[in-house]
N, C-alpha and C positions, 0 to 999 in steps of 0.2 A: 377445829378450823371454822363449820358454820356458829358455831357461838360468838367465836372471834369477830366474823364478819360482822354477823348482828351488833354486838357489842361498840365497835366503832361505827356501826351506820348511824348508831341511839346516841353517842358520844358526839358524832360531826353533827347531827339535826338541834343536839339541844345547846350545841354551841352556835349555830347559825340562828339560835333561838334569841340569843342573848341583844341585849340592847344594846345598839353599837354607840362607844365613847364616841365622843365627837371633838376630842380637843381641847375644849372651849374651855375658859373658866367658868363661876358658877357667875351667871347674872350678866353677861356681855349678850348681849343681839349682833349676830350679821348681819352685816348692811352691803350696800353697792354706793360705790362714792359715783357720783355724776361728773361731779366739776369742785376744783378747788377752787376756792374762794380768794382767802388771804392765808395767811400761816397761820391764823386761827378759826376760819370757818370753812365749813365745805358744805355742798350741798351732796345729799343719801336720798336712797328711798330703799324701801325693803323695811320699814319700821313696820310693826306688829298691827297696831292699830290704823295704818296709812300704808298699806306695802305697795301702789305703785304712784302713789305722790310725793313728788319734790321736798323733803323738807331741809330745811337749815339747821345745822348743827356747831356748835360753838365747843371749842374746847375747852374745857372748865380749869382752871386756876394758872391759864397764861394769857398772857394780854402779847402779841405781835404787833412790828410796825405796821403802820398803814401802807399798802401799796403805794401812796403818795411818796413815802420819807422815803427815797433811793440814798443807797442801793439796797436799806437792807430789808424794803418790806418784797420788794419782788424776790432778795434770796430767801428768805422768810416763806414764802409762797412757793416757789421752786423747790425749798427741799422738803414742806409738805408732800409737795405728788412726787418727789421721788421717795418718798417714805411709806407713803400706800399706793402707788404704783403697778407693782406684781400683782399679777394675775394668778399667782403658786398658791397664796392661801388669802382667805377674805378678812376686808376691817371691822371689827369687830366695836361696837360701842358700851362702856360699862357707865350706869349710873348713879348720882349720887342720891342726896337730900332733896333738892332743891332743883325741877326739874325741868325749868325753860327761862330764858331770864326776860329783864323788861322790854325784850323786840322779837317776844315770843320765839328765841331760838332755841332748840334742845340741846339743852349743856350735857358733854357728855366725855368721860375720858378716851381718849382713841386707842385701839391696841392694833398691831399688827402683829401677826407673830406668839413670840411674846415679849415684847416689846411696848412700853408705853409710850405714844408717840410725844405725847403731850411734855414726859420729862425728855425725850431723846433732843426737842427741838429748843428747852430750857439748854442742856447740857450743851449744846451744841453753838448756844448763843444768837437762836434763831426768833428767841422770843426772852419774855419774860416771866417769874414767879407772882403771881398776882392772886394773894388767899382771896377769893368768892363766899363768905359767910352763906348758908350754911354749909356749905358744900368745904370738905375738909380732909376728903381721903385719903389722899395722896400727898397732901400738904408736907410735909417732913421730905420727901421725895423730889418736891418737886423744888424747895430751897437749897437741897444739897446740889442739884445740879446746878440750882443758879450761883452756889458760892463756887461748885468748879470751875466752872465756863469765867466768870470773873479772875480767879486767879491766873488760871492759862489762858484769858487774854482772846476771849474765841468770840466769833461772830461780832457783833453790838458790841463787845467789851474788847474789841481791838485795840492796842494803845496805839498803832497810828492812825488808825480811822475809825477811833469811838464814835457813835450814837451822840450826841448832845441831850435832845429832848426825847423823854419818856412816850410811847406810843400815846397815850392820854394826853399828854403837856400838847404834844405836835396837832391832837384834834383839836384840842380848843383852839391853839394857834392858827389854824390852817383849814378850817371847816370849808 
């Protein structure tokens, strides 16, 4: 009987030994979202090397309307924060190649969950596929959802109230 005890006291200590999983894929940083931006930028802080400054981060290989093109850049933005919203687990950012682009924001895929937000908001027809040279990870992922969302007709690809101008077209237009 006292062996026994011993035996699981040495058994529970060197399992409370162990390094606890934490979830995560390999290479994602938790973050704290501040504020949503657009359906393609938010502003974090908790990054590694800045953890209690503001920075901007841009979702890499979608391009969103502008808040400007109603309706669909404010739904665009709306189902951003209801997609990292919960407070149950944190957003997590994974990196690619190429790591800030030319307005100094950090490109970065978004996961929630496990969840890529960045295709959830293609599929959904919240945004657009937009390859980002070099950056290419997700690439194949992130056109299948944009040929879904096209077929059935979702978000921006509504056949009764399609999008006209591409988020890009609309800036130059409307700067």
């Amino acid at each position: 009987m006292g062996k026994t005890v011993i035996f699981l006291c040495c058994l529970l200590l060197l399992l409370g030994c162990q390094p606890k999983k934490s979830g995560l894929n390999d290479g994602t940083v938790p973050i704290q979202v501040v504020r949503v931006v657009s359906g393609q930028t938010l502003q974090v802080v908790g990054l590694r090397e800045q953890p209690s400054l503001i920075s901007e981060v841009r979702l890499t290989g979608i391009t969103a309307p502008s808040i400007r093109q109603r309706p669909w850049g404010e739904a665009s933005r709306q189902r951003l924060m209801e997609l990292i919203d919960s407070k149950s687990s944190p957003v997590r950012l994974e990196f690619d190649v190429e790591a800030k682009d030319k307005y100094g924001r950090i490109l970065a895929y978004v996961w929630k969950d496990e969840t890529l937000v960045n295709e959830l908001l293609v599929k959904e027809g919240h945004a657009l596929f937009t390859a980002r040279s070099p950056n290419h990870k997700y690439d194949s992922r992130l056109e299948r959802a944009q040929h879904w969302s096209r077929l059935m007709g979702e978000g921006i690809w509504n056949p009764e109230d399609p999008m006209r101008l591409s988020p890009s077209e609309f800036r130059r237009v409307y700067r």
